[in-house]
KEFI-213944 format. One record per residue (C-alpha): x, y, z; residue number from 1. Coordinates in pm, whole numbers, plus 50000, padded with zeros to 5 digits. Layout:
<gulo><xx>X</xx><yy>Y</yy><zz>Z</zz><pos>NUM</pos></gulo>
...
This chain:
<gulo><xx>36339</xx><yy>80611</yy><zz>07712</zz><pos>1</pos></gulo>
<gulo><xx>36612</xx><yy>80439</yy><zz>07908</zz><pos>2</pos></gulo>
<gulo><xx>36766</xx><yy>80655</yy><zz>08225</zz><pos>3</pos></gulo>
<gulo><xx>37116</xx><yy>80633</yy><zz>08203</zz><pos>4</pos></gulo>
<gulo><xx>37294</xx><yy>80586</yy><zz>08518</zz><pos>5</pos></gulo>
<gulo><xx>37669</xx><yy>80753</yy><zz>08562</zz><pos>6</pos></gulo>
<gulo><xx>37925</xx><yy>80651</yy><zz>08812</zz><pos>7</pos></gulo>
<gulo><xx>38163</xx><yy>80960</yy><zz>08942</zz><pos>8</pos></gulo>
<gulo><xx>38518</xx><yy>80884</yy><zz>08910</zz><pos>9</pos></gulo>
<gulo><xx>38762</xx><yy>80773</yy><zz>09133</zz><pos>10</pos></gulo>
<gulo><xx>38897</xx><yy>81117</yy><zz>09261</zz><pos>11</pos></gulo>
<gulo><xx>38553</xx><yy>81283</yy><zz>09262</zz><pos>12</pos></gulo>
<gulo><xx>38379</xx><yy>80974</yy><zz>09474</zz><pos>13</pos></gulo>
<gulo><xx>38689</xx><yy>81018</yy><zz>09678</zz><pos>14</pos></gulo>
<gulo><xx>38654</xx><yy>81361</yy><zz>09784</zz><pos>15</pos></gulo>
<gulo><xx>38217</xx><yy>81306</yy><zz>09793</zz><pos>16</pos></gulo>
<gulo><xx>38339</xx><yy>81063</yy><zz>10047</zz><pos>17</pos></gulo>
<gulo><xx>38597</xx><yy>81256</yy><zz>10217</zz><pos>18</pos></gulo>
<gulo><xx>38331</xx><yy>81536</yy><zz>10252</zz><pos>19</pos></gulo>
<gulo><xx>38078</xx><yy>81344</yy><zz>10424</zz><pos>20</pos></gulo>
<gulo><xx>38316</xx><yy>81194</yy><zz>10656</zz><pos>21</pos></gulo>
<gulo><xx>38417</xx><yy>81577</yy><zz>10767</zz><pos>22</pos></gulo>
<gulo><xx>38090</xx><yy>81704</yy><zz>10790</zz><pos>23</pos></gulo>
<gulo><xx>38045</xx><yy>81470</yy><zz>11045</zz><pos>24</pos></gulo>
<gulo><xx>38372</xx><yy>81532</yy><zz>11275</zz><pos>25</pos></gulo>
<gulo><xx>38280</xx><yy>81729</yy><zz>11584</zz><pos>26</pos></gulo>
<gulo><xx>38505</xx><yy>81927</yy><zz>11793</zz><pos>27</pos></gulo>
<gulo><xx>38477</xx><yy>81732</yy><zz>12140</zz><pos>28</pos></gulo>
<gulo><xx>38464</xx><yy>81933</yy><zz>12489</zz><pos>29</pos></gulo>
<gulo><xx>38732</xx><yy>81977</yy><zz>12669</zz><pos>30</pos></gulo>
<gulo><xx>38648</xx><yy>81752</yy><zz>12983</zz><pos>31</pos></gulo>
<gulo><xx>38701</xx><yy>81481</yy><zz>12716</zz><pos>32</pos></gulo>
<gulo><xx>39058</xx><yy>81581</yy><zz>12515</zz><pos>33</pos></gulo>
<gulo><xx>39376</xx><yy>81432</yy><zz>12675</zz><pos>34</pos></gulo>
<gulo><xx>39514</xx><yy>81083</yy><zz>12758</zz><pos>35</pos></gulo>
<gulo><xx>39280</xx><yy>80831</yy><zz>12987</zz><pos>36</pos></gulo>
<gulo><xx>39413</xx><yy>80530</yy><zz>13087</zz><pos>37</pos></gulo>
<gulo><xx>39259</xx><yy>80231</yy><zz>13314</zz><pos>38</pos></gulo>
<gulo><xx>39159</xx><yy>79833</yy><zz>13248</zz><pos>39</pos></gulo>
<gulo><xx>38888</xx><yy>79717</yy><zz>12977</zz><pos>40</pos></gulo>
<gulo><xx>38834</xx><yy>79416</yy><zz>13230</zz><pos>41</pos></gulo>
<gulo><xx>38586</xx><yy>79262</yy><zz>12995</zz><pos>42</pos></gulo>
<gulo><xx>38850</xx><yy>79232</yy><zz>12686</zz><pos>43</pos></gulo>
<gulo><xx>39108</xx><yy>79158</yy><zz>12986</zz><pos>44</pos></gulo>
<gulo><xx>39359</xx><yy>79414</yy><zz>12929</zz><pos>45</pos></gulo>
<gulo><xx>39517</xx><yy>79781</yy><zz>13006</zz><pos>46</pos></gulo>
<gulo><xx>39376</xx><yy>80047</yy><zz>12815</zz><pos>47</pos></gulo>
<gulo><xx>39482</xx><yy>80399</yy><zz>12712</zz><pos>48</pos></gulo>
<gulo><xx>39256</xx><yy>80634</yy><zz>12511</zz><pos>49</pos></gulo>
<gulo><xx>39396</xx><yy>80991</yy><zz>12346</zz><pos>50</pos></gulo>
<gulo><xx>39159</xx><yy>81229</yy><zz>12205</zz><pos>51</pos></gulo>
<gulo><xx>39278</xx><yy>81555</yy><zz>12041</zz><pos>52</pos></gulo>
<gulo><xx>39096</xx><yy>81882</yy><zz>12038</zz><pos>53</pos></gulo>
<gulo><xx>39061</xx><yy>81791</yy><zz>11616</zz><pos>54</pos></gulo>
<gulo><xx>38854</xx><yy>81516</yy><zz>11724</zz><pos>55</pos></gulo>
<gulo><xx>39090</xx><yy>81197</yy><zz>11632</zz><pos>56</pos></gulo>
<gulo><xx>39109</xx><yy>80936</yy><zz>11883</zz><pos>57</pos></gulo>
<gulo><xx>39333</xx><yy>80647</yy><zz>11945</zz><pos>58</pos></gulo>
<gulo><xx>39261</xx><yy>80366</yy><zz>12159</zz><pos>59</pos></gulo>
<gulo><xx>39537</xx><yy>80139</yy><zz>12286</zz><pos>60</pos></gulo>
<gulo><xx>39517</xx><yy>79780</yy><zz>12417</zz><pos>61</pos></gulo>
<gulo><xx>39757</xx><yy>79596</yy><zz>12581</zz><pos>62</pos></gulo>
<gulo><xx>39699</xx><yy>79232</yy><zz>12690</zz><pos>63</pos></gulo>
<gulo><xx>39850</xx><yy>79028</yy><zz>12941</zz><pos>64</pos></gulo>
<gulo><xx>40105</xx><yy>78830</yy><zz>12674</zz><pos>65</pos></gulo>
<gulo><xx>40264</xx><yy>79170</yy><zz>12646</zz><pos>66</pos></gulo>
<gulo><xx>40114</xx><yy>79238</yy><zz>12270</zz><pos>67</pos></gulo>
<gulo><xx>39990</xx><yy>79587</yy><zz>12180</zz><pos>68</pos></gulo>
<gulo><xx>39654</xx><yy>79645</yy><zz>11991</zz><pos>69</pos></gulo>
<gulo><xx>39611</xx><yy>80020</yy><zz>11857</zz><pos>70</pos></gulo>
<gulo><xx>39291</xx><yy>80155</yy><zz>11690</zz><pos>71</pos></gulo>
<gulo><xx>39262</xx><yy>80491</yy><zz>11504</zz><pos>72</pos></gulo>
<gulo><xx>38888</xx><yy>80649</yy><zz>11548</zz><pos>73</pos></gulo>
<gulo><xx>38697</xx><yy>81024</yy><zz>11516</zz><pos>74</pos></gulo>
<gulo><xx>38525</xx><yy>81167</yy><zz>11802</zz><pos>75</pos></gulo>
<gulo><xx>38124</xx><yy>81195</yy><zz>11656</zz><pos>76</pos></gulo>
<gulo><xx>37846</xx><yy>81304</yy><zz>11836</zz><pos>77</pos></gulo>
<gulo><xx>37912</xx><yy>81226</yy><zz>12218</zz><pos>78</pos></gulo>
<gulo><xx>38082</xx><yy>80884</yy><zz>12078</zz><pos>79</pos></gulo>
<gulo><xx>38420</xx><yy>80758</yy><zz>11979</zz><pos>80</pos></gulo>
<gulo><xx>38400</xx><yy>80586</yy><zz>11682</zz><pos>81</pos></gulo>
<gulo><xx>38647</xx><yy>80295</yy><zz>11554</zz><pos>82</pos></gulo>
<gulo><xx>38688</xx><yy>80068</yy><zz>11275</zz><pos>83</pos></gulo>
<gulo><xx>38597</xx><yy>79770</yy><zz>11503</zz><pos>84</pos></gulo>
<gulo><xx>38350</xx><yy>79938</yy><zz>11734</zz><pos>85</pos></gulo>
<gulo><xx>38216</xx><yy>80242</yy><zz>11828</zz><pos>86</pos></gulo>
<gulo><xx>38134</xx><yy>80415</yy><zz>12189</zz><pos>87</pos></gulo>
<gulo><xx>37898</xx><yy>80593</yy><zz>12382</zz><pos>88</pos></gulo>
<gulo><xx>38152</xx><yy>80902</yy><zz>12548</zz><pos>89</pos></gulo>
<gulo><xx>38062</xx><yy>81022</yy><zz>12876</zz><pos>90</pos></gulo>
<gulo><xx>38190</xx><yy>81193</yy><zz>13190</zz><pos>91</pos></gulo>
<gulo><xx>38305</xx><yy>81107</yy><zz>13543</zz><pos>92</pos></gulo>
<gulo><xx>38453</xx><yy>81248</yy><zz>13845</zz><pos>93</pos></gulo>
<gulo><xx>38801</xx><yy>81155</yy><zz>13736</zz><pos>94</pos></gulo>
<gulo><xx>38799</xx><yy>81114</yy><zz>13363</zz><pos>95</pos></gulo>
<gulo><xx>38605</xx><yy>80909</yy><zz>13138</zz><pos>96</pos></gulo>
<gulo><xx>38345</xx><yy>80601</yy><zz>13038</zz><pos>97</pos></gulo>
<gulo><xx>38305</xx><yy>80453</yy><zz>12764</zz><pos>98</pos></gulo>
<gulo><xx>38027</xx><yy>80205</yy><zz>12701</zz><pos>99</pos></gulo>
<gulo><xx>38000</xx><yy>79975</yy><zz>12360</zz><pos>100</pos></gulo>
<gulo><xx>37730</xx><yy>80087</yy><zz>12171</zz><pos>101</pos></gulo>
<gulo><xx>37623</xx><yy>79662</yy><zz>12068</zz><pos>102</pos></gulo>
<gulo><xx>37741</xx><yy>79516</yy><zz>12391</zz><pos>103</pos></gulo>
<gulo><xx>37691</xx><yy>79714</yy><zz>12732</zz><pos>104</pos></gulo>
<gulo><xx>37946</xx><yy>79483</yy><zz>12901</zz><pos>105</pos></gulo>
<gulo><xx>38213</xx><yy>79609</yy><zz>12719</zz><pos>106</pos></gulo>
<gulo><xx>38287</xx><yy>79901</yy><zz>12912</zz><pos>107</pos></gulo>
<gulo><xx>38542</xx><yy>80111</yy><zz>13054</zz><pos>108</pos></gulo>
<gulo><xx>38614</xx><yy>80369</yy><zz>13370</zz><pos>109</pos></gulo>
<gulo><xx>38925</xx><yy>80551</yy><zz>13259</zz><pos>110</pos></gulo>
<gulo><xx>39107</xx><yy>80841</yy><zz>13438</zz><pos>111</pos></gulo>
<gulo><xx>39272</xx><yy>81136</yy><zz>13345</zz><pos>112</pos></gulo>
<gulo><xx>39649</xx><yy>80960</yy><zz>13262</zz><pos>113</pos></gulo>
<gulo><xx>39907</xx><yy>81080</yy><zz>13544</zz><pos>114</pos></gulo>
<gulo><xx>40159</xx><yy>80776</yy><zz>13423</zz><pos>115</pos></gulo>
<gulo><xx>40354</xx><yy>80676</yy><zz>13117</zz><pos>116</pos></gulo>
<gulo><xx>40144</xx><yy>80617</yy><zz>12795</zz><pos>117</pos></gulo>
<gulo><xx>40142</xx><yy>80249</yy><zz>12688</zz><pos>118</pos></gulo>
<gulo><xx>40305</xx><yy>80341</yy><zz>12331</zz><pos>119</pos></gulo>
<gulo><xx>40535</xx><yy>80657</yy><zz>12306</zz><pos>120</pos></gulo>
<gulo><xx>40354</xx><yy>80952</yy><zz>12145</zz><pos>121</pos></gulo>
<gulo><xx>40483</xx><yy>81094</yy><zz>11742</zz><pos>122</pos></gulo>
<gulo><xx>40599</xx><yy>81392</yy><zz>11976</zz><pos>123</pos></gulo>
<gulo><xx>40808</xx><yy>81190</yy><zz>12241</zz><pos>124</pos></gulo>
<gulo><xx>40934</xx><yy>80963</yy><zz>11990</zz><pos>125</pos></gulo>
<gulo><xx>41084</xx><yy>81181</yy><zz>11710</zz><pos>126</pos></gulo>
<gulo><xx>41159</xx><yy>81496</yy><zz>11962</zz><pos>127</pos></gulo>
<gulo><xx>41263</xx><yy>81296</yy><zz>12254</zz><pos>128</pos></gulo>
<gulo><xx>41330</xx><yy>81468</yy><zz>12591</zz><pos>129</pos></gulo>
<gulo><xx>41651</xx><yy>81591</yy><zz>12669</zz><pos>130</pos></gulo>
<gulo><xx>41725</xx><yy>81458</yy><zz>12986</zz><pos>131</pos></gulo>
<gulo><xx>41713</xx><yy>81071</yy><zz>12846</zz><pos>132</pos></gulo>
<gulo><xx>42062</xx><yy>81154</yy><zz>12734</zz><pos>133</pos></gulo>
<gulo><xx>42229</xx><yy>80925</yy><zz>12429</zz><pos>134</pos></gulo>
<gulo><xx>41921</xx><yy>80651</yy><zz>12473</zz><pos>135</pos></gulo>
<gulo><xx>41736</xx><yy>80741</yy><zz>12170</zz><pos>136</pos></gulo>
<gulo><xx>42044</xx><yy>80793</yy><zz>11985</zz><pos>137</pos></gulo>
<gulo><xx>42141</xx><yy>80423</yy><zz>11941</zz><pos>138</pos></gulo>
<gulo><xx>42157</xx><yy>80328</yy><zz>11587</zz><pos>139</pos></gulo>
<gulo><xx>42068</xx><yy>80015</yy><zz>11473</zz><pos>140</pos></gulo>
<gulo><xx>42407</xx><yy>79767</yy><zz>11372</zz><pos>141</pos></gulo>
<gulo><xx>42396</xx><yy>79671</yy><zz>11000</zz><pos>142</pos></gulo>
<gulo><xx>42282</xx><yy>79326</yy><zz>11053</zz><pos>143</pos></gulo>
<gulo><xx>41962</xx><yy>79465</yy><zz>11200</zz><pos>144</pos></gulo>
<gulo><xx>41861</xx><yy>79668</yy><zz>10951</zz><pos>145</pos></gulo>
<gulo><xx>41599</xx><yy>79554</yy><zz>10722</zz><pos>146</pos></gulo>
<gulo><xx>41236</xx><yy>79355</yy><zz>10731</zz><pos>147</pos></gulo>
<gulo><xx>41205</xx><yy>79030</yy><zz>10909</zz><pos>148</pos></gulo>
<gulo><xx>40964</xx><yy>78744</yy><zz>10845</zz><pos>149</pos></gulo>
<gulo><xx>40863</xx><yy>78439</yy><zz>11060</zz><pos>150</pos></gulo>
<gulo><xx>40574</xx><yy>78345</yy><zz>11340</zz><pos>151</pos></gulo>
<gulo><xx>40549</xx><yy>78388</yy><zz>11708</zz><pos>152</pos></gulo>
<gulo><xx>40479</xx><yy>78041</yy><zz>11828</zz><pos>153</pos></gulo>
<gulo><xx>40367</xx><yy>78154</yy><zz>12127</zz><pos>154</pos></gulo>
<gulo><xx>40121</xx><yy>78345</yy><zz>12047</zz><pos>155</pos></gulo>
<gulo><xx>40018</xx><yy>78156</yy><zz>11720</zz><pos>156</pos></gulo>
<gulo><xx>40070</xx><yy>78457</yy><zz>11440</zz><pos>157</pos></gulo>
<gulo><xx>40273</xx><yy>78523</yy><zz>11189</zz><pos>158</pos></gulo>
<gulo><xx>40527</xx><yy>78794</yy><zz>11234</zz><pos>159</pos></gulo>
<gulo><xx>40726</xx><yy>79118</yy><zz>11079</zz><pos>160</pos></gulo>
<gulo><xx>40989</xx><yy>79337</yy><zz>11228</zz><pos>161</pos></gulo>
<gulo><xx>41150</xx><yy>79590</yy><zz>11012</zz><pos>162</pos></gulo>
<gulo><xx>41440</xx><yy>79810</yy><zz>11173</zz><pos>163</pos></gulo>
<gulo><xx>41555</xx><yy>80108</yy><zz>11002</zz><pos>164</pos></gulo>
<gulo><xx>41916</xx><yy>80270</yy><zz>11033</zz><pos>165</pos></gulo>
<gulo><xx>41798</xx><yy>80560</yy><zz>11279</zz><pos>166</pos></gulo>
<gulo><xx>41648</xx><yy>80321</yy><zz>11511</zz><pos>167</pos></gulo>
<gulo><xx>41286</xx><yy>80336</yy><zz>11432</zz><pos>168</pos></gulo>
<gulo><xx>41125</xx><yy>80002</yy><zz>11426</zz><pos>169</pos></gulo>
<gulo><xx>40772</xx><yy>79854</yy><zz>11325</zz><pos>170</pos></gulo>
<gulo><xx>40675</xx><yy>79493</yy><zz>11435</zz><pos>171</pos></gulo>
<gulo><xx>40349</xx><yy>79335</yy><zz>11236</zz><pos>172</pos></gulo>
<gulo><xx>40145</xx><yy>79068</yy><zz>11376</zz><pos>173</pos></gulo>
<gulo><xx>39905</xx><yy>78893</yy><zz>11098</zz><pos>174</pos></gulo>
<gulo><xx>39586</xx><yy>78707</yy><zz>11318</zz><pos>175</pos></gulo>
<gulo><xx>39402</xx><yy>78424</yy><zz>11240</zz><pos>176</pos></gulo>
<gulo><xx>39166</xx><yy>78628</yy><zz>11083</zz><pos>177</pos></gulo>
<gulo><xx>39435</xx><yy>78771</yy><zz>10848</zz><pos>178</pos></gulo>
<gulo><xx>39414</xx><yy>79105</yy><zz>10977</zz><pos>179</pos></gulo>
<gulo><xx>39734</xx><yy>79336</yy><zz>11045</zz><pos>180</pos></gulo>
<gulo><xx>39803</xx><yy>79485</yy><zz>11393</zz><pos>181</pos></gulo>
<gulo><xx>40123</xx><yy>79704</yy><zz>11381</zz><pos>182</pos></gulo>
<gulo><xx>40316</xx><yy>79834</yy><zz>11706</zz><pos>183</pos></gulo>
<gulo><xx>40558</xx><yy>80088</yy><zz>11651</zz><pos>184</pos></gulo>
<gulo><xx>40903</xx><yy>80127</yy><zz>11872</zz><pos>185</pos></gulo>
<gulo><xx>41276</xx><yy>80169</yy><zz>11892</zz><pos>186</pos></gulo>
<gulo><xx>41635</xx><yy>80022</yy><zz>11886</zz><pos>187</pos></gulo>
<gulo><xx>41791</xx><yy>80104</yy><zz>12229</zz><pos>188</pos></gulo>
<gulo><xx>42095</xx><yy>79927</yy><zz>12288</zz><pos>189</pos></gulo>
<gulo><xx>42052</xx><yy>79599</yy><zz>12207</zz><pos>190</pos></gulo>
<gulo><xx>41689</xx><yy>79571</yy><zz>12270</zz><pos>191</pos></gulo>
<gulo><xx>41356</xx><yy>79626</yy><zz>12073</zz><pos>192</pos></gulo>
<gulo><xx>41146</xx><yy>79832</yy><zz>12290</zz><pos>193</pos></gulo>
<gulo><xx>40776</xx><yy>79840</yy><zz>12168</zz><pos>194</pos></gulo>
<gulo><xx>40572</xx><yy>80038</yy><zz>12479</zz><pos>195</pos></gulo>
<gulo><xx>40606</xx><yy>79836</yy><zz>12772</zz><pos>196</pos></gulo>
<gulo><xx>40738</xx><yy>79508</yy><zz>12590</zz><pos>197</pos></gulo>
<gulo><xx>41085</xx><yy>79494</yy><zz>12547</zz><pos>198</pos></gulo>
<gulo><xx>41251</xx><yy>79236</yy><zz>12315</zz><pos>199</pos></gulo>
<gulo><xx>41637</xx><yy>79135</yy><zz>12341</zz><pos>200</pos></gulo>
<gulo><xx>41790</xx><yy>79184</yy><zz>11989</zz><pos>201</pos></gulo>
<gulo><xx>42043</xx><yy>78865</yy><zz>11869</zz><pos>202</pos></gulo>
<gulo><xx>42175</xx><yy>78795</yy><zz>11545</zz><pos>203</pos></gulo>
<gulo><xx>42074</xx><yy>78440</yy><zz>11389</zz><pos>204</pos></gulo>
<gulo><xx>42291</xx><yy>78286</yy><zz>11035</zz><pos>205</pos></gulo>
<gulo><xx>41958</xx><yy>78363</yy><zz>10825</zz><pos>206</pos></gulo>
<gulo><xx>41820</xx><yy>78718</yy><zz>11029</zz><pos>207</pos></gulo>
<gulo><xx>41782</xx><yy>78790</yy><zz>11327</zz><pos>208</pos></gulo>
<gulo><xx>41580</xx><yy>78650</yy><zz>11697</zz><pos>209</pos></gulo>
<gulo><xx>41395</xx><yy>78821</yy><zz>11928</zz><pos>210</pos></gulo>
<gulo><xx>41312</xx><yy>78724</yy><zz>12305</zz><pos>211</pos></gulo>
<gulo><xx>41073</xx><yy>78929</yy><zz>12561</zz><pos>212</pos></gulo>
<gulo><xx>41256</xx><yy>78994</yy><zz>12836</zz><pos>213</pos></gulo>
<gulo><xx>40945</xx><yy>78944</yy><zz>13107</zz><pos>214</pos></gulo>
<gulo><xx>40850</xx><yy>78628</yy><zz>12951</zz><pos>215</pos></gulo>
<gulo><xx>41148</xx><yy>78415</yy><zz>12767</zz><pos>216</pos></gulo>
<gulo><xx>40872</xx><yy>78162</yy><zz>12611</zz><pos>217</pos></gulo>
<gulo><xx>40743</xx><yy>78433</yy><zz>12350</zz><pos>218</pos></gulo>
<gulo><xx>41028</xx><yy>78470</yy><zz>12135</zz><pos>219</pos></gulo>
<gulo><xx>41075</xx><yy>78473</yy><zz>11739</zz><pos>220</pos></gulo>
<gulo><xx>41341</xx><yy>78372</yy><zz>11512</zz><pos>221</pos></gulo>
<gulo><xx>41297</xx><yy>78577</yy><zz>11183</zz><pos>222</pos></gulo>
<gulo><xx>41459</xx><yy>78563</yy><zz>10871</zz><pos>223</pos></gulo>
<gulo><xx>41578</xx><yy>78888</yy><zz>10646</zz><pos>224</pos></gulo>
<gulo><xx>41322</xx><yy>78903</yy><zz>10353</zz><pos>225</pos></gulo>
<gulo><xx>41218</xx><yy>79146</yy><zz>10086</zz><pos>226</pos></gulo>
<gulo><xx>40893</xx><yy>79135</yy><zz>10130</zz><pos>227</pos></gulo>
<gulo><xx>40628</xx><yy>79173</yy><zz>10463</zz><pos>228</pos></gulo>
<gulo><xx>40316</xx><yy>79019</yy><zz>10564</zz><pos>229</pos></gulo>
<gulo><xx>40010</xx><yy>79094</yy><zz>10352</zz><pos>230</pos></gulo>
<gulo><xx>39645</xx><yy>79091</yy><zz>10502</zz><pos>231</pos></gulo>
<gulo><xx>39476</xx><yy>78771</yy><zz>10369</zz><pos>232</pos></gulo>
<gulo><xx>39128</xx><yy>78641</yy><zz>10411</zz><pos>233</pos></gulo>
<gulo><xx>39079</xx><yy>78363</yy><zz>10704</zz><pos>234</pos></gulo>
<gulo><xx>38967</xx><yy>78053</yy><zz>10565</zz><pos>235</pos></gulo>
């Protein structure tokens, strides 16, 4: 007699999944829910992690060229957990540690965040504060409006900016590796602002250029295009 085997279908190996991954979110105590910032100094670069009381995590990088790394993660069993890497949680006097669980020297002493976050928060950026006045009103100019293709020579990767009407922009770095690392931000008056990196806005015959206003050698000319980057395999 032959066993036959049967695969559930989409939806219902979907929600088995989706199931699993729930029963293992933890609430996370509340000496470890809120904004820590400090330096990963073995990566080489500022750091910001946000965990909510739900138990999702974010952790930011930002390096020294000025480019922004995000990573969504769950909070799991006194350890934050990320697509990349995951890491043993703990306490300290003045905020948090985190320790890699494959590679002990990748570790990081972060405090309790008393300054701006590196990236604006959903809450700051679509209910802005009142007191910033008509900044986060600018709308974006026609000829900005729309997805952008090209590379950043400078930092060797293949680039995407897309500007929509109200302002709201996305720019899309592709890596050697093929991967996608997006940075969200804003039209303010002529400029891109992505976190701390700031990019002058200037309109080009075939799109449009951008230039970093701490450091004029990364800079991108882009053309308009109907179609962004796509993750690829490296080769």
């Amino acid at each position: 007699m032959r066993a036959t085997v049967r695969f559930a279908p989409p939806l219902m190996a979907a929600l088995l999944l989706s199931a699993l991954l729930g029963a293992n979110a933890q609430t996370p105590p509340e000496w470890a829910i809120g904004r820590f910032v400090g330096d990963n100094g073995y990566v080489k670069a500022d750091a910001e992690v946000v965990i909510t009381h739900r138990g999702d995590a974010t952790l930011t990088y930002r390096y020294p060229s000025g480019r922004v790394v995000v990573q969504e993660g769950r909070y799991r069993r006194d350890r934050l957990v990320f697509a990349s890497a995951s890491y043993y949680l703990s306490r300290t006097g003045r905020g948090i540690k985190l320790v890699d669980t494959r590679d002990r020297e990748n570790w990081m002493g972060l405090d309790r965040a008393r300054r701006a976050p590196i990236l604006h928060d959903d809450g700051w950026r679509h209910n802005p504060p009142r007191d910033r006045g008509d900044e986060w009103e600018d709308r974006a100019p026609d000829w900005a409006v729309g997805t952008f293709v090209g590379d950043n020579g400078y930092l060797h990767m293949d680039a995407e900016i897309t500007i929509r009407r109200d302002g709201w922009a996305v720019l899309v770095y592709r890596t050697s590796r093929g991967r996608l690392e997006r940075t969200e931000g804003r039209y303010e008056r002529g400029r891109l602002v992505f976190g701390r990196t700031i990019y002058e806005l200037s309109r080009t015959g075939r799109g449009i250029k951008v230039t970093n206003t701490w450091d004029r050698r990364d800079w991108m000319g882009l053309d308009r295009s109907d179609r962004g980057l796509e993750p690829r395999r490296p080769r």
